[in-house]
N, C-alpha and C positions, 0 to 999 in steps of 0.2 A: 283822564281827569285834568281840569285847569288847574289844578294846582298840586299837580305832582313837582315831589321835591324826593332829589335824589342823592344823598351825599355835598350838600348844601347849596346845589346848585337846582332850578328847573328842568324843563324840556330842553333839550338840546334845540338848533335855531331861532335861537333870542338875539336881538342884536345885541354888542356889548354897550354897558352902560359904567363911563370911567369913572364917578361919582360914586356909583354904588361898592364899584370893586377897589376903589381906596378906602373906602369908609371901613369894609370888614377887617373884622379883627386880625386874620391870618396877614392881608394884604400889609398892615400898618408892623405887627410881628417883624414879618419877612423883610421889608426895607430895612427895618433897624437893625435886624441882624448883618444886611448885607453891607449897612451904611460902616457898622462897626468893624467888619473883612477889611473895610477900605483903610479905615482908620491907622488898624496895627499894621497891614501894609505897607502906607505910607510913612509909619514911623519908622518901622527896623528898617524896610529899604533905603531911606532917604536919608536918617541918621542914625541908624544904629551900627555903623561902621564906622571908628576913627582910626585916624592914624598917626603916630609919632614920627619925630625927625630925624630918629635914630635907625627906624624901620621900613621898607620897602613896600610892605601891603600894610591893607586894613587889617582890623582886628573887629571882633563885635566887641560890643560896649557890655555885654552881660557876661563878665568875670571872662570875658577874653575863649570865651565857650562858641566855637562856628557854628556848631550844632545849635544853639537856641535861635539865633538871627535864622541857619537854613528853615528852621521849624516855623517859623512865626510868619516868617515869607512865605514858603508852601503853600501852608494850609490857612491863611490868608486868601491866596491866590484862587485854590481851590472853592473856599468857599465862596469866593465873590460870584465864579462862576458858577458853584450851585444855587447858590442864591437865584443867580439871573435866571439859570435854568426852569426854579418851579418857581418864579414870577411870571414866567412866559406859561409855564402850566396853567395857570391860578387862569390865566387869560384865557386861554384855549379849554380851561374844564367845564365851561357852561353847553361849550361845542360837541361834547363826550356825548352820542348817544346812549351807548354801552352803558350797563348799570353795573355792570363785571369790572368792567376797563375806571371807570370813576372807584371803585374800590379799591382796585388796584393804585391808583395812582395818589386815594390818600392813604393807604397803607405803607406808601412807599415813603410818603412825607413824613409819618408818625417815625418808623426805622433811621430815615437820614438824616431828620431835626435832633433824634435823640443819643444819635453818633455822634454829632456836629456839637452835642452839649457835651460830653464826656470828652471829647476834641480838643473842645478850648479849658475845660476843665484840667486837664494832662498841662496843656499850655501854660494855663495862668500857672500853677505851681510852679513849671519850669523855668518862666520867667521869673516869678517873684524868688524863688529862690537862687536862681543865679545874679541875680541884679543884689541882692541882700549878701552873698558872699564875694563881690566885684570888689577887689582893690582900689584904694585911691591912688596909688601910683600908677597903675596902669590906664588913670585917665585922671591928670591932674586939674586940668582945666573945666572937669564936671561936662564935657561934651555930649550932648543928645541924651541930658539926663532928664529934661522934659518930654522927649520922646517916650526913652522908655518907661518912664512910671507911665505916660494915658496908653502905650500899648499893654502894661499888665493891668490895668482900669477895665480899660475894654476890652481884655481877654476874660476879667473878671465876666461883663455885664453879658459877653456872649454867651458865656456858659445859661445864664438864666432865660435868656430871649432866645435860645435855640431850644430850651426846657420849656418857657413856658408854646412854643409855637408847636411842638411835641404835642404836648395837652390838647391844645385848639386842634390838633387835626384828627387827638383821641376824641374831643367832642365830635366832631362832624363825619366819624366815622359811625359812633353810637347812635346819632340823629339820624344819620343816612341807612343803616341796616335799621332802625326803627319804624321808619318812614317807608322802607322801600316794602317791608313785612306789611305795615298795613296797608299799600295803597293792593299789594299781593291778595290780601285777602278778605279788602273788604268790600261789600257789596250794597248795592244802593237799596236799601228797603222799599220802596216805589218797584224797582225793577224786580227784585226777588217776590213782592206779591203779585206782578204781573205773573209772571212765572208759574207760579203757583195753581194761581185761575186757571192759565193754561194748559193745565195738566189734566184728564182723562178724570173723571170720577169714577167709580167702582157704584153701579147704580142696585 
């Protein structure tokens, strides 16, 4: 059929079209989640470590706690590259002939979007709470306090755009096992009364 639709994609051998595959919902989702990776990245690495004149190393800036700075950087990190990962999917899934392997691989999206939400969920609390109990002495000059409130901002806003891209991939799993049942089972009325005629009468 022309217009088989498999897990929100066609026939596999369609050339790509980069207009259409910005335009959908997941594609627009997935950058902002990955855009916001960049974000809290850039803030704890870059300045959520200061340091005194007194003292020999840095410190993080969230109550002097190494563990929320190593946290935010990780899984940061990690998630830039998952991101990149199923953006490079998202490109390559029109190419799936497999109607198995396309389930597979938004089943895998619905799982690791809604890790990546309870992820940053874990996060933002851990930030905002250690930023809410940080001393003023232990940074009197307020350094990379702009940092880190947008990295717990945007630890906040991940938790919802890895929630809501969770959802978009629960849609187009429901469309896709809908769609793929009835292209399964349905038959062309033309062709099933040919069929029909065809058949042997009992005279």
């Amino acid at each position: 059929m022309d217009g088989f639709q498999a897990y929100g994609a066609g026939k596999a051998g369609g050339t790509f079209d980069p207009v259409t595959f910005f335009k959908q919902p997941q594609t627009v989702v997935r950058i902002l989640c990955w855009l916001f990776s960049i974000v809290i990245l850039g803030c704890v690495s870059n300045e959520g470590y200061v340091n005194r004149p007194e003292e020999v190393e840095e410190f993080c800036i969230f109550n002097r706690n190494q563990n929320v700075c190593n946290y935010a950087v990780a899984m940061g990190t990690l998630c830039f590259l998952c991101c990149s990962a199923f953006l490079a999917l998202d490109v390559y899934f029109p190419q799936i002939s497999g109607v198995k392997d396309r389930k597979k691989a938004v089943m895998a999206d619905i799982g690791v979007s809604a890790i990546w939400s309870l992820v940053w969920f874990l996060g933002f609390c851990f930030l905002a709470n250690q930023w809410q109990v940080s001393k003023v002495e232990d940074n009197p000059l307020n350094e990379g306090a702009d940092a880190a409130r947008a990295s717990i901002v945007f630890a906040f806003f991940s938790v919802f755009s890895w929630a809501v891209q969770s959802l978009l991939a629960v849609h187009r799993f429901k469309l896709g096992a809908d769609s793929v049942t009835f292209n399964q089972e349905y038959v062309d009325p033309d062709q099933q009364e040919a069929q029909q005629e065809a058949l042997p009468t009992d005279e």
